[in-house]
Steps between C-alpha positions, in 0.01 A plus 500: 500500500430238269668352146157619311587840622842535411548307188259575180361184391614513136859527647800265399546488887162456568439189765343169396120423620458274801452129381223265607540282777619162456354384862400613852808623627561752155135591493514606854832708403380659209187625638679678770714649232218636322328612786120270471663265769675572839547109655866337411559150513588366828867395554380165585311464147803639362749241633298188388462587112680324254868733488493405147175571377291769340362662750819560747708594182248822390460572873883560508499649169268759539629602821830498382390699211416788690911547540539519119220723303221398706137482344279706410230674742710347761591736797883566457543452908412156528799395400594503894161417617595332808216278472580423156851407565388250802369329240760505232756364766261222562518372168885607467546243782354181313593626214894502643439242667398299171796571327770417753337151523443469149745671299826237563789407684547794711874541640745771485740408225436778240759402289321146435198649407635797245658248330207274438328820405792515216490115378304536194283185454580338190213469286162556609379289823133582384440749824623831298254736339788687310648145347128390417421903324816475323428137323130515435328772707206650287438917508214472719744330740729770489188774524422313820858473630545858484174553660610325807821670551341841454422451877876516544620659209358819447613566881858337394757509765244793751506209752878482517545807567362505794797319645763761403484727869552181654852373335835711524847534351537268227162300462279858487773602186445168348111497575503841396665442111323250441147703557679805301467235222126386555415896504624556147829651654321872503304422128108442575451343163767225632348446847432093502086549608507740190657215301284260625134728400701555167496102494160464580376764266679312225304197584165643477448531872387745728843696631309691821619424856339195686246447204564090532469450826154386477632236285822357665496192679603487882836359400562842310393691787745333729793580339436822513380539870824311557685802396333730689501261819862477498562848385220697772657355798862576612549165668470349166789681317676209432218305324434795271878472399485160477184547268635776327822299412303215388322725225815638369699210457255290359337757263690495217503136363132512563477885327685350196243255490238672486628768261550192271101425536401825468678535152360153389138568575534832283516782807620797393870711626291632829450143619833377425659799613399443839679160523768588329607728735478278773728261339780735475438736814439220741835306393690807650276551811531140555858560638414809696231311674727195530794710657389822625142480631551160624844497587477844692174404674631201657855670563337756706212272653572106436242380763263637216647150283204292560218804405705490176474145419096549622502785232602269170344214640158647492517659197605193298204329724225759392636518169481164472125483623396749266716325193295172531214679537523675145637216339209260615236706363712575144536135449137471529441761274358700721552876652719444824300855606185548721333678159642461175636731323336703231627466133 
């Protein structure tokens, strides 16, 4: 069975295309996904590419992908390809491996690092993309903004939930509420990806599933293969909380920010709707994350302290990455994407 055969192409939930390669190791993955290739990268090649880079970033993304809606004329059952996953763990590993030496400090003490996640910088310290969108960011900056996050977006909150079978008692309630939220609490108009294409379709961009990721950088990329890292393997429960608590308590400052550029640059109510949701939603899940999801996870399992702090670290890390990497090219005046958008 394949996706072409079970899903009409015209379809809302039809699959995206494969992309193009972005080096050896994707090529070699993406032919073997379409079926004009049958060699894989060796695990050798794997382990000495850049963990950062282009090429490791779509090889993780594609095969990640094939958890999600897939791609089209893809075989459905190579999503546990054996072969397929020996490779995706190779990359997982320097991948991981990049971020625990990378992403900060380290430790155990949870506490310390919530609360940093709650000091509000005063001012802008010239590293945030919602500060810099809020006090002079130009439409086609916002266009291109949204394009990025579409990777994550229009899946919003699918890679969290893959951590719910693995929590109990009060964490699973918390981590449960707050997804009942991101769903549209039963309404599919209100689902948050639905908000999010609404948002994009307001801004004169192309709503469909995956249609950007051609153009996002690799720092885009990894944020998202960080979800699905963290949320794919059991082991890694606590960094997906700690990841998932970082996005909730620091989304609505940066939400009302960017509601506020939206409305300056002209975007109509489906742009600003999105945001504004955020800002009031994620001020109440911020306390159920804080105290529930959190709290219950580490009441029940407290050696999983130190995957927490792992989780926000590397999400303000690979935030951070892909941040300066936006800002650089909009201060140059040129499109922080790997093709610019059209008008």
């Amino acid at each position: 069975m394949t996706t072409q055969a079970t899903t009409p192409r015209d379809s809302p939930a039809a699959p995206p295309a494969l992309p193009p390669a972005r080096g050896p190791l994707s090529e070699s993955v993406l032919a073997v996904l379409a079926g004009s290739g049958t060699r894989l990268p060796a695990t050798d090649a794997v382990r000495r590419s850049d963990p950062y880079g282009d090429d490791l970033q779509l090889l993780l993304y594609v095969l990640y992908e094939l958890h999600y809606r897939g791609f089209a004329g893809v075989d459905e059952r190579l999503e546990w390809d054996p072969d397929l996953l020996g490779v995706r763990a190779a990359a997982e590993d320097i991948f991981l491996d990049a971020l625990r030496r990378d992403a900060g400090p380290g430790g155990r003490d949870v506490a310390r690092a919530v609360e940093e996640l709650q000091r509000e910088p005063v001012g802008d310290d010239g590293h945030s993309v919602s500060h810099h969108l809020r006090r002079e960011g130009e439409l086609w900056q916002l266009r291109e903004y949204a394009a990025v996050r579409s990777l994550y977006h229009l899946k919003e909150a699918d890679p969290h939930l893959w951590v719910v079978p693995r929590l109990r008692g009060r964490a699973k309630a918390g981590m449960v509420a707050v997804e009942f939220d991101e769903f549209g609490a039963g309404r599919a108009e209100n689902v948050h990806a639905q908000l999010f294409a609404d948002l994009m379709t307001d801004l004169g961009l192309d709503a469909r599933y995956g249609r950007y990721l051609d153009a996002a950088p690799a720092q885009a990329l990894a944020v998202v293969n960080m979800m699905s890292l963290f949320g794919l393997h059991r082991r890694l429960r606590g960094a997906l909380v700690g990841h998932f608590a970082t996005v909730e308590i620091t989304s609505s400052p940066g939400s009302r920010r960017l509601a506020e550029a939206l409305r300056r640059a002209g975007a109509g109510p489906a742009a600003q709707r999105f945001y504004d949701e955020h800002v009031e939603a994620d001020a109440v899940h911020e306390q159920v994350v804080r105290h529930e999801v959190i709290g219950g996870l580490l009441e029940d399992e407290p050696g999983l302290a130190a995957d927490v702090v792992l989780g926000i670290e590397a999400t303000g890390h690979l935030e951070g990455l892909l941040g300066d990497h936006l800002l650089a090219a909009w201060r140059e005046g040129r499109s922080a994407l790997r093709a610019p958008l059209t008008p």
